[in-house]
C-alpha positions as a Markdown table, in Angstrom:
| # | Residue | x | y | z |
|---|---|---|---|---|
| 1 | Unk | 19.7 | -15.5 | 12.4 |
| 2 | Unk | 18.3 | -17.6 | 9.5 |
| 3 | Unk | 18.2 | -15.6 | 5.9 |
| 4 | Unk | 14.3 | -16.4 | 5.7 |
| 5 | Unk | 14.0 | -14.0 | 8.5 |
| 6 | Unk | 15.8 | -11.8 | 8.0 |
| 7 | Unk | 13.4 | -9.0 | 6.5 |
| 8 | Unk | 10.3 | -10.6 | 8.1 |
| 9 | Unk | 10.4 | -7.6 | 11.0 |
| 10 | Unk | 10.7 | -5.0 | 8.5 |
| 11 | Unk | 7.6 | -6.2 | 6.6 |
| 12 | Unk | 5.8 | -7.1 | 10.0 |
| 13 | Unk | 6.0 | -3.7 | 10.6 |
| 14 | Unk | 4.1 | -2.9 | 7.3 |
| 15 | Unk | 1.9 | -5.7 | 7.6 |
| 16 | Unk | -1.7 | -3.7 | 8.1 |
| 17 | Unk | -0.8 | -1.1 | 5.6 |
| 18 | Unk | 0.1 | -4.0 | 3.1 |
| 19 | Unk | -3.4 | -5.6 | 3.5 |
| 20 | Unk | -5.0 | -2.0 | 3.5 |
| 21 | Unk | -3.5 | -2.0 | -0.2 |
| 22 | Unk | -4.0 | -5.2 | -1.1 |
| 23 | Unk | -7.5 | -4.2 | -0.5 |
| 24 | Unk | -7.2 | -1.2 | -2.9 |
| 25 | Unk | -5.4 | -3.0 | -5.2 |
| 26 | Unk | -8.4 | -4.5 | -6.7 |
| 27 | Unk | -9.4 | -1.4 | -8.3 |
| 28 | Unk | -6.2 | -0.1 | -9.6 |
| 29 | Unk | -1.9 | 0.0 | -8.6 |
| 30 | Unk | -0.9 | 1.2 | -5.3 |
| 31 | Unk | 2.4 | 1.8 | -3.9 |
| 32 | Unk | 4.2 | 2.1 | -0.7 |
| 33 | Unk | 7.2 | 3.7 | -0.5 |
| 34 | Unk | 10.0 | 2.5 | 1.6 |
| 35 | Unk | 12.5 | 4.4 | 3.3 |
| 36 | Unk | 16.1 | 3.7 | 3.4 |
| 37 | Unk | 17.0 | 4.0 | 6.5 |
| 38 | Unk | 15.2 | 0.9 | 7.1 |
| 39 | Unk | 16.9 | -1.2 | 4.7 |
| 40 | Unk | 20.4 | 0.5 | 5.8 |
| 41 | Unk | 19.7 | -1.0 | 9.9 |
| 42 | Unk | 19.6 | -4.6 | 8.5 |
| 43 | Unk | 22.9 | -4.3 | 7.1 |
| 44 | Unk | 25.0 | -2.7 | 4.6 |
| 45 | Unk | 23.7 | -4.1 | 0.8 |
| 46 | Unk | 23.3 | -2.3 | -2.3 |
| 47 | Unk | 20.3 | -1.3 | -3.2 |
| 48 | Unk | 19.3 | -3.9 | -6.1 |
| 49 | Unk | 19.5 | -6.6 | -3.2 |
| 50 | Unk | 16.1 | -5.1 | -2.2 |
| 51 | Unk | 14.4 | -5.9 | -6.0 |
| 52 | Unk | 12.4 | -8.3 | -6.3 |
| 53 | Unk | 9.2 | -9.8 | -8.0 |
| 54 | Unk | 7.2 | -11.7 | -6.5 |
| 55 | Unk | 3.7 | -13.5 | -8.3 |
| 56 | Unk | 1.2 | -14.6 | -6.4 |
| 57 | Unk | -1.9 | -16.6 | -8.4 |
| 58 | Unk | -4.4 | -18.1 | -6.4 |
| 59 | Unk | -2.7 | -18.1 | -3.5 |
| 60 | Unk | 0.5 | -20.3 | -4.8 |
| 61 | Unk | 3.6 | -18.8 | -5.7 |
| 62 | Unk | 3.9 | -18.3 | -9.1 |
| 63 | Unk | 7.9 | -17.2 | -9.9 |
| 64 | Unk | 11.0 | -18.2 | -8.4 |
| 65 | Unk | 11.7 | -16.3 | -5.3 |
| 66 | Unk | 14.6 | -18.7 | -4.0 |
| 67 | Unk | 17.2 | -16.6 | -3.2 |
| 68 | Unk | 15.3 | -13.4 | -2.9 |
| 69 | Unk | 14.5 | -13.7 | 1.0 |
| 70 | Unk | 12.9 | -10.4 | 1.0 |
| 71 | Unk | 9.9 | -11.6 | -1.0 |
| 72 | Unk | 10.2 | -15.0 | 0.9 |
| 73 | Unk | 9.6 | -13.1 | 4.2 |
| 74 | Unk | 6.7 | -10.9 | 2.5 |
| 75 | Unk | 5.1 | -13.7 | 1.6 |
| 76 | Unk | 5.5 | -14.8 | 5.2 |
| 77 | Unk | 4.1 | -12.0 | 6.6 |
| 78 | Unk | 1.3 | -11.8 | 3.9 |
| 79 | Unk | 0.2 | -15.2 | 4.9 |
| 80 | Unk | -0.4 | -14.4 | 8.6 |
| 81 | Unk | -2.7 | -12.0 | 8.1 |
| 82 | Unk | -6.1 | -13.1 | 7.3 |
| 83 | Unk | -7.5 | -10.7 | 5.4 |
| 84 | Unk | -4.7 | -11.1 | 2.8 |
| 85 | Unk | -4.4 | -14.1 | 2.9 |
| 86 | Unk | -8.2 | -13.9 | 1.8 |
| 87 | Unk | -7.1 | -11.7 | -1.2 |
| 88 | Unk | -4.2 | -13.8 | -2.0 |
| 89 | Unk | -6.2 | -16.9 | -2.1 |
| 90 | Unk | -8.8 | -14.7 | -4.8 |
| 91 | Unk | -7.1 | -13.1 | -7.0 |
| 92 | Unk | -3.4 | -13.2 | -8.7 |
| 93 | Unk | -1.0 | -10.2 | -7.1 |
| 94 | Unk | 2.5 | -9.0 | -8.3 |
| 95 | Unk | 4.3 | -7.6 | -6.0 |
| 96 | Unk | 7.6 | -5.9 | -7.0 |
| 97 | Unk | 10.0 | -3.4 | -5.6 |
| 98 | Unk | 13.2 | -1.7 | -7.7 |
| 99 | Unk | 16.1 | 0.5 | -6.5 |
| 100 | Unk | 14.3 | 3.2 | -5.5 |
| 101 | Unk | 12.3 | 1.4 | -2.4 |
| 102 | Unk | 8.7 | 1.4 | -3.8 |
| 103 | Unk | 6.8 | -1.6 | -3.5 |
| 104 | Unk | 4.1 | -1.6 | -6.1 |
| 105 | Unk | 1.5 | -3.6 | -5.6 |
| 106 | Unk | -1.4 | -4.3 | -8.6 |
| 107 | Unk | -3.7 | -7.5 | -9.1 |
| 108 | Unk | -3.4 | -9.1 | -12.8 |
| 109 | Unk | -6.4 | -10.2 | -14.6 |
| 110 | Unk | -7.0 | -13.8 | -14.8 |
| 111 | Unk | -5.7 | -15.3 | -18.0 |
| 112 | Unk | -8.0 | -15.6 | -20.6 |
| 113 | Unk | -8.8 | -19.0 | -21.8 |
């Protein structure tokens, strides 16, 4: 199995709940929280392999994900779904998840020029 799908199942899984609060996100931070046991059936890793950040402005990347296939596959996943790929394409997200599972989702404010 290629690393860029490797988490792409897990996150499929997620995949209306993500746009849900995507949605949400415009008006303030949301969370989802993760549960271990879902990370622990892909494979032993420690936990900080699951951390990540992961900027999207505009619809274009805006960080360095290489390496980090989990935010490559969310990404993935993100961009199949049409409604948020719609909110991806409008506004700037950061998605980010530490150690303890939570994947915290909030829209940035354009930079002010």
């Amino acid at each position: 199995m290629k690393d860029k799908s490797f988490y792409y199942s897990l996150w499929l899984k997620y995949q209306q709940v993500l746009a849900m609060q995507m949605k949400n996100a415009v008006n303030g931070p949301k969370e989802i929280k993760m549960f271990k046991y879902e990370f622990a059936a892909l494979g032993k890793r420690p936990l900080s392999d699951y951390m990540f950040d992961l900027h999207i402005d505009n619809g274009q990347v805006a960080n360095n994900i290489n390496g980090k296939a989990i935010a490559r596959d969310l990404l993935d996943v993100l961009s199949q779904n049409p409604d948020s790929l719609a909110l991806l394409i409008n506004h700037h997200f950061l998605f980010s998840m530490g150690k303890d599972l939570v994947l915290k989702i909030s829209v940035q404010e354009p930079a002010q020029t």
